[in-house]
C-alpha angles and dihedrals in degrees: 000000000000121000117202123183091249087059097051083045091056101044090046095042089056098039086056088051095049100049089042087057095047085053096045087053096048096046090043093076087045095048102051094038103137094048095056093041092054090049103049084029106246137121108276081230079068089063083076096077090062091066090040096064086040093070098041084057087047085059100053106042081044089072086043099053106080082050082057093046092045091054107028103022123248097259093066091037082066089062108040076054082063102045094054090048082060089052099047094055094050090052093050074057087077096071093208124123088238097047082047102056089039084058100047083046080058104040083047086053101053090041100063087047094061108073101039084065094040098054086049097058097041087054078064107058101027129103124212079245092055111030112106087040096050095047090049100045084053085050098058086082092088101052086039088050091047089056098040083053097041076053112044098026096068099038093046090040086059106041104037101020124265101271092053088054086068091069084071094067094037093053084051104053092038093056089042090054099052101038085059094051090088104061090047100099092053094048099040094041078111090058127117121211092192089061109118102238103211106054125174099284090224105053082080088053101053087046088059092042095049094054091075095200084047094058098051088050079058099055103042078055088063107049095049086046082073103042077061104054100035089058093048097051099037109039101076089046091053095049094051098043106023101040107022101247116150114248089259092051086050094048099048081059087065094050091057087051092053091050102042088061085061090061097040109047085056090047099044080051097054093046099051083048098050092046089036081220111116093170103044080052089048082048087056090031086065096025081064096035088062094044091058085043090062094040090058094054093064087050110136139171082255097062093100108237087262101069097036084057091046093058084041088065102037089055090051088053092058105019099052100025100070102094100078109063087028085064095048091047083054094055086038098062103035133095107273091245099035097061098115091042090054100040092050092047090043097043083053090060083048083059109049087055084053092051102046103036088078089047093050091043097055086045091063099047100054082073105049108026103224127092096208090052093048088068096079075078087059084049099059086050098060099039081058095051088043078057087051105047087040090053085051093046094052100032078060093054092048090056088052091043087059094041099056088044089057097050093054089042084058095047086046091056087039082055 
């Protein structure tokens, strides 16, 4: 097959949109929480399990995608994403606790379905050359999504009522879904219509787990999947309680960070690219990512706004900008038809790090009081995903060690 610029434009161009959308959907919930908990008469603390059972959900249709793309092509799994993005959010329309946890079960759903096709159709259209930039420019849609949503939810929440906000997300997804109906043909042409759907969950994980290079690149994912979501949900919360800042200083932190990530999942790209090396720039990735984990534990109300923001957006930079080139050492080292299968099992173990690492850090935090000291905790993290990327990294050079011994064993016999 024939890839032309234009093709790779097109395939990149959607992926972005439907990630952005998936991230618009799942940020929507979160940024019009008080709304929605005055309404259905909760704490707007509660709005986190939502997104709680979103992500468990992730987990799970993650390890059921590759079966999807292998069936339906992953040109048409991207939009059944879609579709079920557009559901969700009408469900979250009923304004009912029950409307609004089988909607999160859905959302959860369609987002673990987004990245396994996309990782198949990027292997398509990328070159060696182009490979990490290419996978993190296609990643910027999240943090892109999470400040188109910190920007429309509010303002529609409040102009037109909460349930009708949700329109926004479901027009989206719908034009998305169509627009993309006409390239469909060109992109699934791969697919197999005799491929049992439903397949035992954990036949892709042992896959992952039996590729030993492959399983240290998992769990480097997540670890830093952790470190993420630990940072995102924390941050303002530290600011406001462990360093004074009003709710709008400490929100404008997290939009550094938001917008740091931008910059650094293109950049993290560019780089692995340039030095052809994607695990030597996950290594630094995390190396960084510790360094901004210890100066945050010496955070106090003293540091003046412009170095807190700096290490805001230095964190941002590490702690956010990973996935790219994650997601094209996952492709790299899979099994050329195996790429959506690998990438679904290996982004569940991502999951579950994204998942947990809030659980673990207000646990911690329950013991010691303070939100900057509990990210020794964040520290600890990183150090163990710079141990799994290193044991990636030299397993690798073992296996090239061996492989240049035996070449010169052979032209010695030959001799």
């Amino acid at each position: 097959m024939n890839i032309s610029r234009l093709d790779t434009f097109i395939v990149v161009g959607f992926l972005i949109l439907v990630q952005g959308t998936g991230a618009v959907a799942g940020f929507w919930l979160p940024a019009i929480a008080p709304e929605v908990a005055d309404d259905v008469g909760l704490n707007a603390s509660l709005i986190a399990y939502p997104v709680l059972i979103l992500y468990i959900f992730a987990m799970i249709s993650s390890l059921f995608a590759g079966g999807f793309v292998t069936r339906f092509g992953a040109w048409r799994t991207s939009q059944l994403a879609l579709f079920l993005i557009g559901i969700s959010h009408l469900m979250f329309m009923g304004g009912s606790l029950f409307l609004i946890a089988l909607g999160s079960m859905i959302l959860g759903w369609a987002y673990g379905m987004i990245t396994p096709p996309a990782s198949h159709l990027l292997s398509k259209v990328v070159t060696q050359k182009n490979r990490n930039l290419i996978f993190s420019i296609r990643f910027t849609g999240v943090p892109i999504g999470g400040v188109l949503a910190g920007i429309f939810a509010p303002q529609l929440a409040l102009e037109f009522g909460w349930q009708q906000s949700m329109l926004f997300s479901v027009a989206v997804a719908a034009a998305l879904c169509l627009a993309m109906q006409p390239f469909r043909s060109q992109w699934d042409s791969d697919r197999s219509s005799n491929v049992t759907l439903l397949r035992n969950p954990l036949t892709d994980l042992k896959l992952v787990w039996r590729l030993t290079s492959l399983r240290w690149v998992a769990l480097y994912g997540m670890c830093m999947g952790a470190v993420q979501t630990t940072l995102t949900t924390y941050t303002v919360t530290m600011l406001v309680e462990d360093i004074g800042y009003s709710l709008v200083l400490a929100g404008l932190g997290l939009s550094v960070i938001q917008f740091s990530s931008i910059f650094g999942r293109v950049t993290w790209g560019w780089v692995a690219d340039k030095i052809n090396n994607g695990r030597l720039a996950l290594m630094v990735i995390a190396l960084i990512g510790t360094i901004c984990a210890v100066m945050t534990i010496t955070l106090s109300p003293q540091w003046p706004p412009v170095l807190v923001f700096s290490l805001c957006f230095v964190f941002g930079i590490a702690g956010m900008g990973w996935n790219g080139v994650y997601a094209s050492e996952i492709v790299r080292l899979s099994p050329k038809n195996d790429v959506s299968k690998t990438t679904g099992a290996s982004f569940f173990i991502t999951f579950s790090g994204v998942f947990i690492g809030p659980l673990l850090f207000s646990a911690g935090y329950s013991i010691v009081g303070a939100y900057n000291i509990t990210f020794f905790l964040t520290i600890i993290i990183a150090l163990l995903a710079m141990f799994f990327i290193s044991n990636c990294a030299w397993l690798e050079f073992l296996n090239f060690w061996k492989c240049i011994n035996d070449l010169k064993l052979n032209e010695n016999s030959k001799n």
